[in-house]
C-alpha positions in Angstrom: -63.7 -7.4 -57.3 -64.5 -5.1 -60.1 -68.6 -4.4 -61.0 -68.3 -2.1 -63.4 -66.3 -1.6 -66.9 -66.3 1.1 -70.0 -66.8 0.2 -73.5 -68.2 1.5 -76.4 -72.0 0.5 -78.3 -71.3 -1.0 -81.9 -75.3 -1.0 -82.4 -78.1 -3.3 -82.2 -79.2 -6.4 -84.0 -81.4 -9.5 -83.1 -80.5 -12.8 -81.3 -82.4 -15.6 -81.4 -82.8 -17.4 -78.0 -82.9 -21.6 -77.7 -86.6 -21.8 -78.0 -86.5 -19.7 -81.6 -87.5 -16.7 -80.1 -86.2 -13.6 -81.2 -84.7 -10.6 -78.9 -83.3 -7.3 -79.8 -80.2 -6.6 -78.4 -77.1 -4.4 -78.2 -74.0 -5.1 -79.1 -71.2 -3.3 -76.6 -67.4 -3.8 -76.8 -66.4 -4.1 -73.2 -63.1 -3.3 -72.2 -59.9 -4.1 -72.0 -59.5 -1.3 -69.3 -56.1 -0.6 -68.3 -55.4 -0.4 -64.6 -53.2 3.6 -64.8 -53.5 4.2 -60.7 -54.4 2.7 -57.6 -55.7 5.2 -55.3 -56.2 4.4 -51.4 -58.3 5.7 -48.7 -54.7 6.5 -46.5 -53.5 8.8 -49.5 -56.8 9.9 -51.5 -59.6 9.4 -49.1 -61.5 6.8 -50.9 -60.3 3.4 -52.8 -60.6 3.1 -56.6 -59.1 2.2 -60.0 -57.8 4.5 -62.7 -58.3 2.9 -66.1 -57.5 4.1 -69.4 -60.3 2.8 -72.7 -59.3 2.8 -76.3 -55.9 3.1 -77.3 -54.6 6.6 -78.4 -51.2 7.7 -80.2 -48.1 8.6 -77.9 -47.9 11.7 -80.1 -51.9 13.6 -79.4 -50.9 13.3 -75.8 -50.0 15.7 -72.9 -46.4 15.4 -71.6 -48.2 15.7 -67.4 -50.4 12.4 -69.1 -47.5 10.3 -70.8 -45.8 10.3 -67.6 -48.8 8.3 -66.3 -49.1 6.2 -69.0 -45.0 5.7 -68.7 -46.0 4.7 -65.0 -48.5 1.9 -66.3 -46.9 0.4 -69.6 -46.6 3.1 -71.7 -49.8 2.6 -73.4 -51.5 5.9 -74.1 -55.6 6.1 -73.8 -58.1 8.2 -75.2 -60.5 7.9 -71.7 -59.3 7.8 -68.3 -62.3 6.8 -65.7 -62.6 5.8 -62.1 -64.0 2.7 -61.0 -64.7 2.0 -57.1 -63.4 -0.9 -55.9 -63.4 -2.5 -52.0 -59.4 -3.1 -52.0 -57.1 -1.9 -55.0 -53.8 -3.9 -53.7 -54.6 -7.0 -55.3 -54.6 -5.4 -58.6 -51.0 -4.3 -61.0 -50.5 -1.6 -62.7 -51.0 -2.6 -66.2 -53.3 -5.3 -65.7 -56.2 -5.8 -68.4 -59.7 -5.9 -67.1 -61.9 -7.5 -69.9 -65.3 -8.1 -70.2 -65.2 -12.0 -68.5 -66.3 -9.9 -65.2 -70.0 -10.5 -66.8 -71.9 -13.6 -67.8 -75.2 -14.9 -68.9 -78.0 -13.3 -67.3 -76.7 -11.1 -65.1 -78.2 -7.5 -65.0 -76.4 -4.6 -65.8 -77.0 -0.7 -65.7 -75.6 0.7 -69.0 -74.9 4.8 -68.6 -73.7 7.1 -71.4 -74.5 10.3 -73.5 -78.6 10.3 -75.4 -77.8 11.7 -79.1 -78.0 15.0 -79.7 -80.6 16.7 -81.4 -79.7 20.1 -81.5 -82.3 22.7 -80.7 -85.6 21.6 -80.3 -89.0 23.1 -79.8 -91.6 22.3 -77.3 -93.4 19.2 -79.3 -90.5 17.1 -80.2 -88.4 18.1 -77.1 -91.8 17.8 -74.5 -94.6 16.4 -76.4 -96.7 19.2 -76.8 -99.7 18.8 -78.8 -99.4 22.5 -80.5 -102.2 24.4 -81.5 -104.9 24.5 -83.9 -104.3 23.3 -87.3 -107.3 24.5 -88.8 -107.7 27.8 -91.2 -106.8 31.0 -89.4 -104.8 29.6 -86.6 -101.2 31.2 -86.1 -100.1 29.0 -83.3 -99.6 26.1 -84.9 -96.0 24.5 -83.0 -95.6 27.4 -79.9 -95.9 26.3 -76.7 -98.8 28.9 -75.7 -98.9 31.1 -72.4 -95.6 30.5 -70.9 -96.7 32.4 -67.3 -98.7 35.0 -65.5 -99.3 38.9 -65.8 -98.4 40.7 -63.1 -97.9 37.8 -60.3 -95.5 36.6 -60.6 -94.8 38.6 -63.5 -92.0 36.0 -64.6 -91.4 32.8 -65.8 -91.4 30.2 -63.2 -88.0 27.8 -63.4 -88.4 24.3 -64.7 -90.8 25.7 -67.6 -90.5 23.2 -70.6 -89.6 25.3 -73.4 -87.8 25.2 -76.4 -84.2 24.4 -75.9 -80.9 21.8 -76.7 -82.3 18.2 -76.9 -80.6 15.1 -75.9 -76.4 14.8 -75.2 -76.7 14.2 -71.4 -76.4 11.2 -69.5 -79.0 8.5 -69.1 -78.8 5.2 -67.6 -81.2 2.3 -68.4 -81.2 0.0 -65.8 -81.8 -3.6 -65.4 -80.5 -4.8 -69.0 -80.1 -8.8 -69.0 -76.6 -10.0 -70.3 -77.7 -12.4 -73.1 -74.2 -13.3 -74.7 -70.6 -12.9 -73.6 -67.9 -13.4 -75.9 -64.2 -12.5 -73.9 -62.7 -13.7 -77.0 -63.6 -10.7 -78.9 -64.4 -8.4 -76.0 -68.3 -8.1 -76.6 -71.1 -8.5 -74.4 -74.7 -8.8 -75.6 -77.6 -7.0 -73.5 -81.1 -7.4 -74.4 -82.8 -3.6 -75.5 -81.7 -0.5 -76.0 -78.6 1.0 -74.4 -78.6 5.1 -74.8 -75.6 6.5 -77.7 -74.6 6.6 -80.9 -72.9 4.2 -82.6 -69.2 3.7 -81.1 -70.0 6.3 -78.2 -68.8 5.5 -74.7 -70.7 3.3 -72.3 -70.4 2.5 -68.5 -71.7 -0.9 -67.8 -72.2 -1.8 -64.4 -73.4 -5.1 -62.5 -76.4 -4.9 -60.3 
């Protein structure tokens, strides 16, 4: 049994529930994953799937990686991920996962890269309140004393200064599925998953 799949977020809009109410929710195209490899505990050491995301032309890929593919189908991916699974026999090389796995009110985790925001300083990236801004005052966005004088005489690690903001991995966890459509490979989850628009996402049943 699979519990977890990779898509990509197409962006958010609002769904309106039986009762009227309105929800904001994400739209993710989930799947179909490719099954490329089977890998065993006798041979690897653990059991999982390799599945390939969003197609990708024969032609921008590595001749080591088109042997693969060849292996599976022939059909050439842009991702190739790992999904842990209790018994990989049942499952062919080839074989389309798709987003029918989920259904209506399950909860998901949904993992995958915050934007970017380039480099930041110390009030957007941390919140810091900044200095005066009155007349005279010259520290208006630094972050102030950063450390001690002679002891430690350094800066301690984990100081929040300025730095690169955003493009690492977050998960948000315990997003309820509010609409699956297998037809059209989307599944609806209610809030805010993290990415930009058509950036990868792992979902992932509780």
């Amino acid at each position: 049994m699979v519990n977890k799949l990779y898509g990509k977020k197409l962006g958010m809009t609002q769904y309106f529930l039986e009762e009227g109410r309105s929800v904001p929710v994400t739209v993710l195209e989930v799947g179909p994953c490719v099954v490329l490899q089977k890998k065993t505990r006798e041979k690897h050491g653990y059991d999982a799937l390799q599945v390939g995301y969003e197609p990708k032309k024969e032609g921008r890929v590595i001749k080591p990686l088109k042997g693969q593919f060849k292996a599976a189908g022939g059909r050439c991916f842009v991702h190739l991920r790992e999904i842990r699974v209790d018994d990989p026999e049942p499952f062919k090389l080839g074989e389309e996962l798709k987003s029918d796995i989920f259904s209506f009110g399950d909860l998901v985790h949904v993992s995958g890269l915050s934007k970017g925001r380039g480099f930041s300083g110390v009030m957007k990236r941390w919140g810091f309140s900044g200095g005066r801004k009155s007349h005279g005052s010259r520290s208006h966005r630094i972050p102030g004393s950063i450390g001690c004088s002679a002891t430690p005489g350094r800066v301690l690690k984990g100081k929040k200064l300025p730095g690169r903001m955003g493009n690492h991995r977050v998960t948000i966890k315990n997003l309820q599925v509010i609409e699956v459509r297998p037809e059209a490979d989307l599944v609806l989850v209610k809030g805010a998953v993290p990415g930009s628009r058509n950036s990868l996402v792992e979902i992932a049943k509780v």
